[in-house]
C-alpha positions in Angstrom: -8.9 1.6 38.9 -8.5 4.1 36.3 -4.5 4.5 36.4 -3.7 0.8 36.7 -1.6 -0.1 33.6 -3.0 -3.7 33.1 -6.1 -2.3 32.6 -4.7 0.0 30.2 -3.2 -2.3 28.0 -6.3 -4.6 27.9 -8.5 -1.8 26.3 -9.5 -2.1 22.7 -7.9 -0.5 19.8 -9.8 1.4 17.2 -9.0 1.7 13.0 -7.4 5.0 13.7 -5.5 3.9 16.7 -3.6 1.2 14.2 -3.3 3.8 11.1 -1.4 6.2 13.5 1.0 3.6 14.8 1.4 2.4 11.3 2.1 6.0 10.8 4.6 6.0 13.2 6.5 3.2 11.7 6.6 4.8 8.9 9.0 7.1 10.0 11.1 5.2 11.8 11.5 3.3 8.8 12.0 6.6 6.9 15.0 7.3 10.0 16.7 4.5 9.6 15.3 2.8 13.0 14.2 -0.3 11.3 14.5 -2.1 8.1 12.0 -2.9 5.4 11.3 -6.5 6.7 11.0 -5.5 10.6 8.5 -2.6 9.2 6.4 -5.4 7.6 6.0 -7.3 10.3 5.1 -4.5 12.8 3.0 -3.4 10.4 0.9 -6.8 10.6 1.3 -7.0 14.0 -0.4 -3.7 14.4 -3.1 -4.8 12.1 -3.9 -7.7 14.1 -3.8 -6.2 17.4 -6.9 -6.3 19.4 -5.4 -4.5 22.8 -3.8 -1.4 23.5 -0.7 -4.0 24.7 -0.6 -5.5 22.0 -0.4 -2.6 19.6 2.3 -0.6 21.9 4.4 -3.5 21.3 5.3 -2.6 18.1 6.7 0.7 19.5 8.6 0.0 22.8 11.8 -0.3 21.3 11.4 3.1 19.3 13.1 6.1 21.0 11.1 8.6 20.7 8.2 7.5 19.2 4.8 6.9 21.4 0.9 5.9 21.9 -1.6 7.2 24.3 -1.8 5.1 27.1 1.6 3.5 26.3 2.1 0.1 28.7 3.9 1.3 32.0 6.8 -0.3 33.6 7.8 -2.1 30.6 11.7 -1.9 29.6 13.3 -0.4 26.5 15.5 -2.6 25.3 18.6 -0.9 23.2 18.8 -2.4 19.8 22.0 -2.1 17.5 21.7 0.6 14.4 20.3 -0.2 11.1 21.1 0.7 7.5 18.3 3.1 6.3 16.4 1.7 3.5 18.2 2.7 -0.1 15.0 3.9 -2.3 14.5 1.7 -5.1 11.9 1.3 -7.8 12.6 -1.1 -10.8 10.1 -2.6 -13.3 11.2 -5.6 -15.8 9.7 -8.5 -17.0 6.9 -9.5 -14.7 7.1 -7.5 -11.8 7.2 -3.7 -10.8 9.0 -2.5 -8.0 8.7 0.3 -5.6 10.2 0.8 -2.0 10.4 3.9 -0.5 10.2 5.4 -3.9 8.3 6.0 -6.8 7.8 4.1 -10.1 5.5 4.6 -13.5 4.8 2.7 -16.7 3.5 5.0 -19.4 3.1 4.8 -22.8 3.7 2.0 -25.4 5.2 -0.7 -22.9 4.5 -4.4 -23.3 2.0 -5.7 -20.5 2.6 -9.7 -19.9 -0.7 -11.5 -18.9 -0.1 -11.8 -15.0 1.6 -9.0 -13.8 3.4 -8.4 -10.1 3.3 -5.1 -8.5 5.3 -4.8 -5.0 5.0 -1.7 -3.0 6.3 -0.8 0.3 5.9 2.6 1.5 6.4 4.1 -2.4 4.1 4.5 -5.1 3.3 2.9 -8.6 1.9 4.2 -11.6 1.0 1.7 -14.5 -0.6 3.8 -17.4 -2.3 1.3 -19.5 -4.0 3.3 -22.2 -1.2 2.9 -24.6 0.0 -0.5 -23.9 0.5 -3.5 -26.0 -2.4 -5.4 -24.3 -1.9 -9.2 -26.6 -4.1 -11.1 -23.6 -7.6 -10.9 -23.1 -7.1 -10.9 -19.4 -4.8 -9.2 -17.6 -3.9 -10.5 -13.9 -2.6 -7.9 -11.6 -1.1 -9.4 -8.2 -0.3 -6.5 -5.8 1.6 -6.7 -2.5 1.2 -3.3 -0.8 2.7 -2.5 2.1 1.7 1.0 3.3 2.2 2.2 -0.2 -0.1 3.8 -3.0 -1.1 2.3 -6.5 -2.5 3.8 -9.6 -3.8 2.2 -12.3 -5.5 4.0 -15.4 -6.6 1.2 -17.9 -8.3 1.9 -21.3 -11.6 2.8 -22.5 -14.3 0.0 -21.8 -12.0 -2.3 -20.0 -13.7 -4.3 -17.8 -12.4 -4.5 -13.8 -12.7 -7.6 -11.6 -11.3 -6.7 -8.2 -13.5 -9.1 -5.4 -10.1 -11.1 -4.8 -8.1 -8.5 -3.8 -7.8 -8.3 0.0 -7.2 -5.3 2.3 -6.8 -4.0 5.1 -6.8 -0.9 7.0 -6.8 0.4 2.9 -9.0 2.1 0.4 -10.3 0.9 -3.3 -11.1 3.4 -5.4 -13.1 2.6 -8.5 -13.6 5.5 -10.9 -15.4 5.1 -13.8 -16.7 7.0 -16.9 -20.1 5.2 -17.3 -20.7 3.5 -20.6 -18.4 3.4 -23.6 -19.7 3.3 -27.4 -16.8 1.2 -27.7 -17.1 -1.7 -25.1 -13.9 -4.0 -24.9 -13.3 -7.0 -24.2 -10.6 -6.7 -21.7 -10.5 -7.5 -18.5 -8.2 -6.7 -15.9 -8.4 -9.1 -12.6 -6.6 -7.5 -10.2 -5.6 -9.9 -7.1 -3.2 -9.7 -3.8 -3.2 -8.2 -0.8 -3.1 -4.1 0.1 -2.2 -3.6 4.0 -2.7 -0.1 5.1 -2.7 1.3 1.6 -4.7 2.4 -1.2 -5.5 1.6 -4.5 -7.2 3.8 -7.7 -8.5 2.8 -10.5 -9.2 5.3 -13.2 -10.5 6.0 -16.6 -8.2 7.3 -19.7 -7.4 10.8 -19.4 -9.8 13.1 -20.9 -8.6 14.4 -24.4 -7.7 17.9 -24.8 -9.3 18.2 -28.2 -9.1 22.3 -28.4 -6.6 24.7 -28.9 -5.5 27.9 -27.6 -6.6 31.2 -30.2 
């Protein structure tokens, strides 16, 4: 039957239908409706949902917020107020930090050889071109949460990403070609990116003229 709700909730979810409940978490996270650690776990919940039940689930106690062919008949329970997530973005020592914020590295700065990026719906920026670089090999562990990283990394480094697990995320590789200058750097970059995105990009071109 077409309108029972048990068969509803036993359809299969699609890519899209989990990136636009992640979506929706997003903003409740952003309205203060759940914390950083309840958004984390939704989030994997929706990623490992196979059913239309089992995604919804994520959502039933979210005023407001709603899926197509959301489970009928199923209470909303009332759930006490929470703190809205204070923006932070740090970056000492060993680890970067961004939640709900942004945070960049440019410049001369000291890289250490394993480095720890965290991200939960914010952004990082690590500029590499003009770092202090003492290591051969440069780890880079990332735990993304719905959150965006950048990282530009000098001329002829070499890039070993095959560890790095995702899902629901994008890689993207961007590359110059070949360097008269090859390097023997190489940055392994490691970790986990859920419903994120990553870039990886050349130096910036050099504005060698000038204005008449």
């Amino acid at each position: 039957m077409p309108d029972d709700p048990t068969a509803a909730r036993s359809l299969r979810v699609s890519d899209a239908e989990r990136e636009h409940v992640i979506g929706l978490l997003q903003r409740a996270t952003g309205t203060g409706l759940l914390d950083l650690d309840e958004f984390t776990r939704r989030v994997d919940t929706a990623i490992a949902a196979r059913t239309r039940g089992e995604l919804n689930a994520v959502l039933l106690d979210l005023p407001g917020l709603t899926h197509p062919e959301r489970p009928a008949q199923v209470p909303v329970h009332a759930r006490p107020a929470t703190a809205r997530p204070v923006p932070t973005s740090t970056g000492t020592g060993d680890e970067v930090r961004s939640t709900l914020g942004a945070v960049t590295r440019r410049g001369a700065w000291d890289v250490p050889a394993h480095l720890v990026v965290r991200t939960t719906l914010g952004s990082a920026e690590l500029d590499f071109t003009d770092a202090r670089i003492p290591h051969e090999v440069v780890e880079i562990e990332l735990e993304v949460v719905a959150g965006s990283v950048e990282l530009r990394l000098p001329a002829g480094a070499r890039v070993d990403h095959s560890a790095l697990q995702t899902t629901l995320s994008s890689v993207e590789h961007r590359s110059r070609g070949r360097t008269d200058t090859p390097s023997p750097l190489l940055f392994r970059i490691t970790g986990s990116v859920r419903a994120g995105s990553v870039e990886i990009r050349p130096p910036r071109r050099s504005r060698w003229w000038r204005r008449a």
